[in-house]
N, C-alpha and C positions, 0 to 999 in steps of 0.2 A: 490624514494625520491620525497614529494612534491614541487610543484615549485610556480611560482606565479601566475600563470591559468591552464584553460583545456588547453589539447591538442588542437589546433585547425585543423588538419588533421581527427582528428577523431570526431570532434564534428557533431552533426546534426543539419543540418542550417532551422533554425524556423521563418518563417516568423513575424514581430510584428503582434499583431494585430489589427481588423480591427480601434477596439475604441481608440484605442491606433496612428495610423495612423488619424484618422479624429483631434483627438484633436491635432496634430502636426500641422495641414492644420489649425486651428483653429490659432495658433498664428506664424507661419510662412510663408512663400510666395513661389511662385510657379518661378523658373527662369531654362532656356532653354540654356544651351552650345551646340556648334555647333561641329562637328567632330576636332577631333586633340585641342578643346580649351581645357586651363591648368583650371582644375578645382581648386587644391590647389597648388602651391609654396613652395620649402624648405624653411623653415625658416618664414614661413606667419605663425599668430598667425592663434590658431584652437579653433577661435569665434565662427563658426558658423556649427551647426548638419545639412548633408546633406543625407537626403533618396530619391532613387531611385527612381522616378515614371514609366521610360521607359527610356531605351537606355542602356548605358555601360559605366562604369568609368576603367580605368586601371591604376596600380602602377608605375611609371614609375624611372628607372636605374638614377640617379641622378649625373652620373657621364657619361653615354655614351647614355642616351635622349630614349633609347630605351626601350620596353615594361622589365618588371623587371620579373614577375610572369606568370605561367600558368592562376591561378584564376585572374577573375576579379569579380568587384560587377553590378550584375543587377539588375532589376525591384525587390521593398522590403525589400532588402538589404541598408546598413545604411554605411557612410564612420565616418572612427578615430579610434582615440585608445585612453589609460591611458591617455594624454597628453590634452584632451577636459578638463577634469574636472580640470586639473588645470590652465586653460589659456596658454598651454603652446604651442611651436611651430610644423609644421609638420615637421616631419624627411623626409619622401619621398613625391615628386611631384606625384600628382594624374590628371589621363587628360581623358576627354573624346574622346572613341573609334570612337562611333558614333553620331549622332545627340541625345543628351539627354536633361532629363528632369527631376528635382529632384524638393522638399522641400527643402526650408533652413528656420532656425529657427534660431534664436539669444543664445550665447552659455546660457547666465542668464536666458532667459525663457525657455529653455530647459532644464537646472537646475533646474528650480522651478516647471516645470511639471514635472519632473524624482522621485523630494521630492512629491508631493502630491502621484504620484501612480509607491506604490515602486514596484507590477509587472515587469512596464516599465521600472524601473532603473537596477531592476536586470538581464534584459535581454541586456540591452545594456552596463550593467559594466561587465558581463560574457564576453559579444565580445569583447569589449574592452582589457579586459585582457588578456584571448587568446590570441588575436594579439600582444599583445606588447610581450607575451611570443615569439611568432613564429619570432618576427621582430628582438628579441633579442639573439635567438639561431642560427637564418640565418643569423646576421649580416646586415641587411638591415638596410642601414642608409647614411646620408649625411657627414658624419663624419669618415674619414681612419687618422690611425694616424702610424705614422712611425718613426721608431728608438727609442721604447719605452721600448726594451731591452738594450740601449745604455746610452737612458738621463734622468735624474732625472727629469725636467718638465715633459714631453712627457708622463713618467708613471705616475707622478700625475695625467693627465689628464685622463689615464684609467681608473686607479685608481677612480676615483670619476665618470665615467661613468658605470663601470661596477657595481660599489656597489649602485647607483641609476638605474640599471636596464635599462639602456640608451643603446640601438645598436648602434655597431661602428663599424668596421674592422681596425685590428693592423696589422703591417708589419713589417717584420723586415729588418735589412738595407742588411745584406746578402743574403736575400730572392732569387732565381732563377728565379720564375716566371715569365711571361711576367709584369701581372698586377703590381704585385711587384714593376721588374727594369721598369715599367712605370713611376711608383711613385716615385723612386728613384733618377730617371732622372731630373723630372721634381723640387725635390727641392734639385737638385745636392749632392744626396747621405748625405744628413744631415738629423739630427732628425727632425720631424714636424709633423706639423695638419694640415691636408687639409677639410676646407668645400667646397662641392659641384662639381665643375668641378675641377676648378684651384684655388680658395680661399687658399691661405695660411697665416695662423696665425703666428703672430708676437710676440714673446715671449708668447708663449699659458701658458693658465692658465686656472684651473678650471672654476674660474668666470668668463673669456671669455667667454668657451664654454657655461655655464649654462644661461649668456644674449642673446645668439645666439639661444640657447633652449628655453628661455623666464623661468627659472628655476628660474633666481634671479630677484623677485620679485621688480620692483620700489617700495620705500619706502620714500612717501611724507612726508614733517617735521610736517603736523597737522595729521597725521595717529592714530587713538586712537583705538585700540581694547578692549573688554572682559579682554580676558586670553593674554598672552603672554607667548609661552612655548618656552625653552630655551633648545634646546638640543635634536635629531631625533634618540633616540635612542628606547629600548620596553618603558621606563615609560614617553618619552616623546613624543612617536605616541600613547600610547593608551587612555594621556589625550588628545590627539588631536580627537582622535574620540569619547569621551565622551563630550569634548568641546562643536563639532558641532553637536550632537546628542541631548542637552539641549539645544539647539538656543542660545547658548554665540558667539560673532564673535570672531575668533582664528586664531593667528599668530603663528606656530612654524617656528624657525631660527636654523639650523644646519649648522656647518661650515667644515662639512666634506661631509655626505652622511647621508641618511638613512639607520637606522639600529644599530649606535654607535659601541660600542663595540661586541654586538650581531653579528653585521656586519659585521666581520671579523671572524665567526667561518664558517664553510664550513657544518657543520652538526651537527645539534642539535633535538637530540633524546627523549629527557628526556621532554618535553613541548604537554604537553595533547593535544589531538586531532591529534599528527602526528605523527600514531606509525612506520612509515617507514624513520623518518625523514627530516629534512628540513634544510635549510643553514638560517644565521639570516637575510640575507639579505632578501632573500624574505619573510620569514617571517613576517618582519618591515613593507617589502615592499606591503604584504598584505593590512597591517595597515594603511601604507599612503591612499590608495586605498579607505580604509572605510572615513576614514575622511576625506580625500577633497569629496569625495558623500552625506556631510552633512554640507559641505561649507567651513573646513577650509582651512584655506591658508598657503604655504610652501615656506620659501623663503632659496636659499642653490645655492651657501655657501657662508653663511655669518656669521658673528662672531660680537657677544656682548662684547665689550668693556667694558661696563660702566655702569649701573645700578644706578641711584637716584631716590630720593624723589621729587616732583614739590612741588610748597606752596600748589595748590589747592586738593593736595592728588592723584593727579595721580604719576603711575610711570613714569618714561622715562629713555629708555635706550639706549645707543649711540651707532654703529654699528661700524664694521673697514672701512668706508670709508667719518665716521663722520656724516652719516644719521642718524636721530633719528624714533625712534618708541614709543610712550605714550600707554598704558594700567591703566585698573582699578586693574587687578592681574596679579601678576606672579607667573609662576611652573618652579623652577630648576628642571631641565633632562639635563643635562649636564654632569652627568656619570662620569666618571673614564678615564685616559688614561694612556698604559704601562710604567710603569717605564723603563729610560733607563741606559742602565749601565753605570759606571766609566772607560770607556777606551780608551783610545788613538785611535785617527779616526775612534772612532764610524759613526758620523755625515759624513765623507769623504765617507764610504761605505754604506750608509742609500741609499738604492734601488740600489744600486751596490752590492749586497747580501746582504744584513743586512736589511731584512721585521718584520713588525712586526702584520700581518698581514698571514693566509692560507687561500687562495682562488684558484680557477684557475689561476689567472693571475698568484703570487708568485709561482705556482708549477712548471709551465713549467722552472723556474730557478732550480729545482731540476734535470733533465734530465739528466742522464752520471755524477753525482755526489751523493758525500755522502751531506745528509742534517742534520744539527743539528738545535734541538729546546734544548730553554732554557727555563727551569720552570718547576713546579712539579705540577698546576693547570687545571681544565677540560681546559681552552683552550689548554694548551699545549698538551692535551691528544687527543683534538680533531685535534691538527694542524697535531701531529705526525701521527694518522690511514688516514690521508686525503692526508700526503706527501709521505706516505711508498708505495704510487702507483703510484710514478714519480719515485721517487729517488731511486738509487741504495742502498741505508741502510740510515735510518735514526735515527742519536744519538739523546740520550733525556740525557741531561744531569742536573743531580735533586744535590741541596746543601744539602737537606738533607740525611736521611739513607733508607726513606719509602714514599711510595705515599699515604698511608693510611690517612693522615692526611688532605689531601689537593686535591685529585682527588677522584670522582665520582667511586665506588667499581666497575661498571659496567664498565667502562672506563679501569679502571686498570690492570682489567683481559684481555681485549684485548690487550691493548700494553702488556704484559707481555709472552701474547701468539702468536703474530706475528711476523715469525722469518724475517721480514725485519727490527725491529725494537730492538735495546740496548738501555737500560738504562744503564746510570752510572750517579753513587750516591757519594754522598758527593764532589762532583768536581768543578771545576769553571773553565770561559775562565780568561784568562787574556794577552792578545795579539791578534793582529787583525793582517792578512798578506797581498799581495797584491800591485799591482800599482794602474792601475786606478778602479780594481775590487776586492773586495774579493778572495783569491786563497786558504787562511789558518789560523787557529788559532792557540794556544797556550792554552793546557788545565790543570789546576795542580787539582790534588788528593793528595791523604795520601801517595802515593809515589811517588808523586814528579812532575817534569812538562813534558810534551810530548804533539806531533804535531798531529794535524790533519789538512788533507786537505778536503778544503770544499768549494764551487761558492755560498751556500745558508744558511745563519743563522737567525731564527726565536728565536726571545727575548719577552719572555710571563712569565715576574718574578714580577709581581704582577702589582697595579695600583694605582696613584695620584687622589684624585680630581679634578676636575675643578672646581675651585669657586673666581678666582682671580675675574674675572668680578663684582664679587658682591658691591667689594667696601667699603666692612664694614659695609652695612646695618644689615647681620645677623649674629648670635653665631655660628661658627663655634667649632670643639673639637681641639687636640692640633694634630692632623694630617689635617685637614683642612678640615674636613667632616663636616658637617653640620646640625645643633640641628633642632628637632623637636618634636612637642609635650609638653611631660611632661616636657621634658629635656631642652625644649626653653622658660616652663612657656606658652605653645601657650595651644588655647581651643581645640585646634582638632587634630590628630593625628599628620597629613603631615603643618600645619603650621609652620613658622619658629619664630623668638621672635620679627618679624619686622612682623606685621597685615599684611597682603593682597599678601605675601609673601610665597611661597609654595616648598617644594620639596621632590621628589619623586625618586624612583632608588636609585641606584650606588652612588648616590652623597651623600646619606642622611646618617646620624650618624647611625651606628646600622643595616643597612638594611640586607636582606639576600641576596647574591651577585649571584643572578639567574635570569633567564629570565624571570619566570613563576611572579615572586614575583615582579617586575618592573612592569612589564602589570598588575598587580591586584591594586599594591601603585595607577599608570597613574589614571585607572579605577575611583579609588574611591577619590581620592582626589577635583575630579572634581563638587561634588558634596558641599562640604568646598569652592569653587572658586566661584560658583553659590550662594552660598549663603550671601557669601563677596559682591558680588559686586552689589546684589541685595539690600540689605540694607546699599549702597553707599549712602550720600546725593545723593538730586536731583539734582542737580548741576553739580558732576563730573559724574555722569548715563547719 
């Protein structure tokens, strides 16, 4: 299955070159660390592109000061990862070995040489991504987090590091290890986030960690962009790289992770180009990749409140911490989120078994139990072939009598032929068991009710809009999807009945509720954005 780069074990390391190296020297400067000096800092913004010119830089254990990796980087060889092009922070301290000597360049003029000669970009976003893959798989990071099998924070915190493709190491509180009852020790066997050596986080939250990462973006009260995209999921990364692809300046705000609802399938097969397939996340996370390499900006997680009109015809939209952000247009990509069900301590067992959500993190809750998914839909089809290889049997339990209606024919024939997986039909839960975890359900059919015991329940019975933030500026339908087009009286396909106003995906009236068809709406809409806000008065331009 695809992931989010090459190999980098297997990759063959290519020198830049040479024209490519002089123009670096061109607007960059030439500086000299001395043996054991810290070249980069955990948590130091990664402004500035540093190459080789002679000596040795090495990775260094952020937690015990000692060298991290066999490799290190020498003479032509370039230091970073994913995390340059968005101004975002270094995960591991980097130090020189021995008496070195690099280039350093400023990160914006190494942005603006990278857009003139895209050779150069693509060689250095290939490395780039590699590494965050390898730094991702190894767990290499400044970031352990502990009792995230325990506490409903702690796994949010994973939760939006793992589906932004963020290295961490998780531990659980009964762990044996040394490293483990290290960490155990140290925040006296309670849940927590550690940065760095001993940094421990005070009621963690995603948006702690993502300001610690440089993730969420400061957002000044005169901040005026282009576009303003609303929602990280495929139709609202792929107006993100059409955005910055037409030189509009772009702001997408996701208040969860990249990749939306995409983001939470574990493998998705059916999306051209990846016939061995791929999980949404990095798929999305491909995405992000293209568009911040052509400038846009990401800020996450942060969540859009409020949406109005200014007199001067700009938008402004208010954020959840009452920041504002002003644009010439906006694109809803705000997507869809699962419905939840009608049941008595639902919310009590939400990450206490009750995911809604198949990834790795969710699965390892499957181990030494039966798993149930709820819903007759490709995710549910996809959550069930990606749990049946944790869990000892995984129920799919469907309200109605056929999958045929409602999952992918190819999908269907699988779960139907995987004997770790049952369906049952026409059923419903209607009881949640348990103290402080999920242990059991309560399931009724056409004969009647009966028990199952279960540690992990997956709820994938369809999807809400999100359009509350809009505010009433646009015609929404009478389930709260939202008009476009003909049906909004708009001139262009994806406009909504409010001018300057756009949406795409999941969220729009009518669309076709797949990946392929989101990244095509993203794509093209972008070109109706462009064309808005270029025959903007002068004034608000």
């Amino acid at each position: 299955m695809e992931s989010i780069g090459a190999d980098l074990e297997v990759m063959k390391r290519v020198p830049l070159a040479d024209e490519h190296v002089t123009a670096m020297c061109a607007i960059g400067h030439e500086r000299a660390y001395y043996k054991g000096e810290m070249v980069a800092e955990i948590g130091q913004p990664h402004d500035t592109f540093v190459y080789v010119i002679e000596g040795e830089i090495e990775v260094v254990d952020p937690f015990s000061g000692e060298r991290l990796l066999e490799s290190s980087l020498g003479p032509t060889q370039f230091m970073g990862d994913i995390s340059f092009l968005n101004a975002g922070s270094h995960f591991l301290p980097m130090r020189a070995t021995v008496d070195t000597r690099v280039i350093e360049v400023p990160r914006e003029d190494m942005l603006d040489l990278m857009g003139r000669v895209p050779e150069l970009s693509d060689h250095i976003i290939t490395v780039f991504a590699a590494r965050r893959r390898r730094q991702f798989e190894l767990k290499n990071s400044m970031i352990k987090l502990i009792g995230a099998d325990r506490d409903a924070a702690v796994q949010g915190v994973e939760t939006f590091l793992a589906r932004n493709r963020v290295p961490f190491q998780s531990f659980d509180l009964d762990s044996s290890d040394d490293e483990a009852s290290h960490l155990c020790n140290l925040v006296d066997h309670e849940p927590a986030v550690i940065v760095g050596q001993d940094r421990k986080l005070d009621d963690p939250t995603p948006r702690k960690v993502a300001q610690i990462l440089n993730l969420d973006l400061d957002v000044a009260g005169d901040t005026i962009v282009d576009t303003l995209i609303v929602g990280g999921g495929p139709a609202g990364v792929a107006a993100a790289v059409y955005a910055g692809a037409e030189g509009l300046s772009a702001l997408l705000i996701e208040d969860t992770a990249i990749g939306g609802q995409a983001g939470t399938s574990s493998r998705i097969e059916n999306y051209m180009g990846f016939p061995t397939g791929i999980s949404g996340a990095d798929l999305v996370y491909r995405g992000q990749i293209q568009a911040m390499k052509f400038g846009t900006c990401f800020a996450m997680p942060r969540r859009v409140e409020k949406l109005e009109k200014r007199p001067d015809g700009l938008f402004r939209a208010t954020l959840d911490d009452e920041a504002h952000v002003c644009a010439r247009g906006v694109v809803v990509a705000t997507g869809v989120q699962y419905r939840r069900m009608p049941l008595d301590r639902l919310e009590e067992f939400e990450g206490a078994g009750i995911f809604y959500a198949a990834t790795d993190m969710e699965a390892r809750f499957c181990r030494n139990t039966d798993a149930i998914v709820i819903g007759g839909g490709n995710s549910a089809g996809q959550a069930a072939m990606y749990l049946c290889r944790a869990a000892k049997q995984v129920h799919v339990l469907v309200r109605g009598e056929s999958l045929a209606d409602s999952m992918s024919s190819y999908l269907s024939r699988r779960l139907e032929a995987e004997p770790n997986i049952q369906i049952h039909y026409g059923c419903k839960i209607t009881a949640l068991h348990g103290e402080d975890h999920l242990e059991a359900v309560t399931v009724m059919d056409a004969q009647g009710e009966w028990g199952m015991d279960t540690r992990a329940l997956f709820i994938m019975i369809g999807a809400a809009p999100n359009t509350n933030w809009l505010s009433g500026l646009v015609k929404l339908d009478a389930k709260g999807f939202v008009h476009t087009g003909e049906a909004a009286g708009a001139e262009t396909p994806y406009e909504t009945s409010h001018r300057g106003i756009f949406a795409v995906g999941d969220v729009r009236a009518g669309s076709v509720k797949r990946v392929a068809s989101a990244v095509g709406e993203g794509s093209v809409v972008i070109s109706a954005v462009f064309n808005h806000v270029q025959n903007l008065p002068e004034l608000v331009r």
